[in-house]
Backbone as CSV, one residue per row, in Angstrom:
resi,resn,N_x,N_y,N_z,CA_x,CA_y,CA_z,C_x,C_y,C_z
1,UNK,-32.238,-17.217,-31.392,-31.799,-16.536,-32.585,-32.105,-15.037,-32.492
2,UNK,-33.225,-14.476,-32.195,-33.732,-13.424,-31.833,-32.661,-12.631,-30.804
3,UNK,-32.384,-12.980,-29.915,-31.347,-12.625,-28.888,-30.159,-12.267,-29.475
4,UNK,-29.509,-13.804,-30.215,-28.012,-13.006,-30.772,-28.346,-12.058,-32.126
5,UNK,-29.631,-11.661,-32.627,-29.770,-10.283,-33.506,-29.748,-9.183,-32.220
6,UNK,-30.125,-9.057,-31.711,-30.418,-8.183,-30.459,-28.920,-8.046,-30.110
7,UNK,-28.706,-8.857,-29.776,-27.006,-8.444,-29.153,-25.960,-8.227,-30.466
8,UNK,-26.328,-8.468,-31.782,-25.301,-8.067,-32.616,-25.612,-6.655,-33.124
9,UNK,-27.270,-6.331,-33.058,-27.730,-4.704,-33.072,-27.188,-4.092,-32.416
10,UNK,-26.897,-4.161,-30.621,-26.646,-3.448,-30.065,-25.341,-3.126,-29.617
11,UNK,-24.380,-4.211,-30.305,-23.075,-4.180,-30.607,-22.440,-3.281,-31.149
12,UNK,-23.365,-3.585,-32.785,-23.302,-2.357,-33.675,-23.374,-0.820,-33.049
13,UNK,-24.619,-0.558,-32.696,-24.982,0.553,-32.030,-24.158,1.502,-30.977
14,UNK,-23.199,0.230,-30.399,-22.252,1.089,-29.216,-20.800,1.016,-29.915
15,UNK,-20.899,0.392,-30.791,-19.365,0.578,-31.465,-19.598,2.110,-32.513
16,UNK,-20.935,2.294,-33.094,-21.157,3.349,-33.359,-20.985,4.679,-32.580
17,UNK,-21.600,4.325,-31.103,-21.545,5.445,-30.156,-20.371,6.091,-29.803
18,UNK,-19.211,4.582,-29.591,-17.690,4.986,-29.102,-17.045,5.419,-30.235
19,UNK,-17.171,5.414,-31.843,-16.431,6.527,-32.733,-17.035,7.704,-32.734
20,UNK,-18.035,7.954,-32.442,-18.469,9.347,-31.852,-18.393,10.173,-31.003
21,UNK,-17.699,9.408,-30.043,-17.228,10.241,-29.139,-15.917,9.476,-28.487
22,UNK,-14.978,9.696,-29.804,-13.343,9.337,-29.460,-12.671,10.765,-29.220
23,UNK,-13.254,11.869,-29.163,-12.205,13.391,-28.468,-11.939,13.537,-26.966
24,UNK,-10.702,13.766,-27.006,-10.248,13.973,-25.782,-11.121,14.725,-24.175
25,UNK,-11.155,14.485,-23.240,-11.439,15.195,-22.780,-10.825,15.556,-21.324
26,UNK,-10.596,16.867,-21.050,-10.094,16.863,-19.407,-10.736,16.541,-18.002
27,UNK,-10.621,15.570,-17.316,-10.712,15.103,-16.298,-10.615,15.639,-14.760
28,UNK,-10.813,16.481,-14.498,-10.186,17.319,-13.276,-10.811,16.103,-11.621
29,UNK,-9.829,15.843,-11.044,-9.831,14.563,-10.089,-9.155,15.751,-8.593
30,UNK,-10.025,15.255,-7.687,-10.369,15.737,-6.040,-8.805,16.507,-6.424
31,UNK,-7.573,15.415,-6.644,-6.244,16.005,-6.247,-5.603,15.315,-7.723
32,UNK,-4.234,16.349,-7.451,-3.420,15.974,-9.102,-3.713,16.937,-9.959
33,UNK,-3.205,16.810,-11.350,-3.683,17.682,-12.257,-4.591,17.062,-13.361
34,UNK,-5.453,17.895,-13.836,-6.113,17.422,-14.969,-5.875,16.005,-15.985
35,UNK,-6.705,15.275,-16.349,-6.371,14.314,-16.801,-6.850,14.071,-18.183
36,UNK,-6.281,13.901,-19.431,-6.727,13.777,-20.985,-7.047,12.461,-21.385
37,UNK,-8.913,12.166,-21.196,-8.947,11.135,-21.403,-10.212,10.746,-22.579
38,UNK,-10.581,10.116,-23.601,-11.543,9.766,-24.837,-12.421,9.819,-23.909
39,UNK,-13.718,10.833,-24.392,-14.849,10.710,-23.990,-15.618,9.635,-23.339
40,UNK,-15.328,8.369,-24.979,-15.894,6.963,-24.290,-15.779,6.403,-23.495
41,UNK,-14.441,6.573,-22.646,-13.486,6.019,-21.545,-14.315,6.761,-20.289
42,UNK,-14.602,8.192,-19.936,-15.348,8.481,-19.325,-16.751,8.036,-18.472
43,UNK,-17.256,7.894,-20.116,-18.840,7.578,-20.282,-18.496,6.051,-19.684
44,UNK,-17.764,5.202,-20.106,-17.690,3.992,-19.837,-17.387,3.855,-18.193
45,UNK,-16.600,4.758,-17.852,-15.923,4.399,-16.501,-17.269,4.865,-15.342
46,UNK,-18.101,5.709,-16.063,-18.918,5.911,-15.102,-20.274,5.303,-14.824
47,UNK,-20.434,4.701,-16.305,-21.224,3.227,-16.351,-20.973,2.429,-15.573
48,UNK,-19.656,1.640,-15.455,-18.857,0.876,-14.241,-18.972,0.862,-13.052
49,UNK,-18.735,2.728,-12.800,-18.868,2.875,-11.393,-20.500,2.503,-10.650
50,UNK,-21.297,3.426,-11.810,-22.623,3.400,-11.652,-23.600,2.109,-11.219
51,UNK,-22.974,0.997,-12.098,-23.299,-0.358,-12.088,-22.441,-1.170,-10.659
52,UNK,-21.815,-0.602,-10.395,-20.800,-1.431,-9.158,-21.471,-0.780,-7.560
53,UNK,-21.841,0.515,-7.902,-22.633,0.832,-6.763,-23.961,0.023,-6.776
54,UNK,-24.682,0.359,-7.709,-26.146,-0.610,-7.366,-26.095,-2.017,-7.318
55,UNK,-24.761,-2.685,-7.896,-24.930,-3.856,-7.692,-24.433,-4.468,-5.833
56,UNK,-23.767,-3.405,-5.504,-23.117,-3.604,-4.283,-24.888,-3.330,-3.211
57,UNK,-25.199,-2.144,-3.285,-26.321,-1.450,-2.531,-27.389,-3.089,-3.251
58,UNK,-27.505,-3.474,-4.014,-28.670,-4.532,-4.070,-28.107,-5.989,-3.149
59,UNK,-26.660,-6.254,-3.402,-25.828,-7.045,-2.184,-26.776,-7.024,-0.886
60,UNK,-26.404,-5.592,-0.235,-26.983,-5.158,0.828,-27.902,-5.706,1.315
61,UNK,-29.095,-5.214,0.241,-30.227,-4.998,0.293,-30.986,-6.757,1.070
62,UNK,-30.291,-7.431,-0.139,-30.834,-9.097,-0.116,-30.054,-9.531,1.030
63,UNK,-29.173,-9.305,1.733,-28.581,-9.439,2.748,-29.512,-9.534,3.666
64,UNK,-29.970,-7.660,4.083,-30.438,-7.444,5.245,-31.915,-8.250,5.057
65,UNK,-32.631,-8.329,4.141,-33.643,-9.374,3.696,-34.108,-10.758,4.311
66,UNK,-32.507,-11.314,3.981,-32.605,-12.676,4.550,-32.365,-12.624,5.821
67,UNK,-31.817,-11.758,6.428,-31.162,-11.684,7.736,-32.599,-11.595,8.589
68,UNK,-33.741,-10.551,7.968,-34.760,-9.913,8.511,-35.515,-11.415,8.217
69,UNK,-35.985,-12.253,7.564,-36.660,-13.678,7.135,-36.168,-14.175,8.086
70,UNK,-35.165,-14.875,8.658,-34.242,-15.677,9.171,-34.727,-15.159,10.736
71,UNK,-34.598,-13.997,10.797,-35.336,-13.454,12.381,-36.379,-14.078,12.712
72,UNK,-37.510,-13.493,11.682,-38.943,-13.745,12.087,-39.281,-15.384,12.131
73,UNK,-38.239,-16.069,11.375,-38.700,-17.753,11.665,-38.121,-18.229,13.134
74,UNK,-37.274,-16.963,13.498,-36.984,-17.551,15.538,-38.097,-17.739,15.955
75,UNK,-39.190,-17.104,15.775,-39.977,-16.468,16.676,-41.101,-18.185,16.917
């Protein structure tokens, strides 16, 4: 019960955040022209990215892990 208050607080809280920052903003990308996009869309997309790198680099990580475990029991 505690949990779904927690997750309906923090529901609240980011639906609050994203009408606060619904203004446009320009995007300037390696190539192309400028791009007009809601702040939140930004903030969000770089959450995404942010979260897709560390989840990939922690992939890795437990990879080379087991790979390195899996060695030392040749021995």
């Amino acid at each position: 019960m505690a949990r779904l208050v927690a997750s309906l607080i923090l529901a609240i809280l980011l639906l609050i955040f994203a009408s606060q920052n619904m203004h446009a903003v320009s995007v300037r990308l390696v190539f192309g022209s400028p791009v007009e996009l809601p702040m939140i869309m930004v903030i969000s997309g770089a959450f995404v990215a942010g979260f897709a790198v560390a989840t990939f680099v922690h992939i890795v990580q437990a990879a080379r892990r087991k790979k390195s475990d899996t060695d030392d029991e040749d021995f």
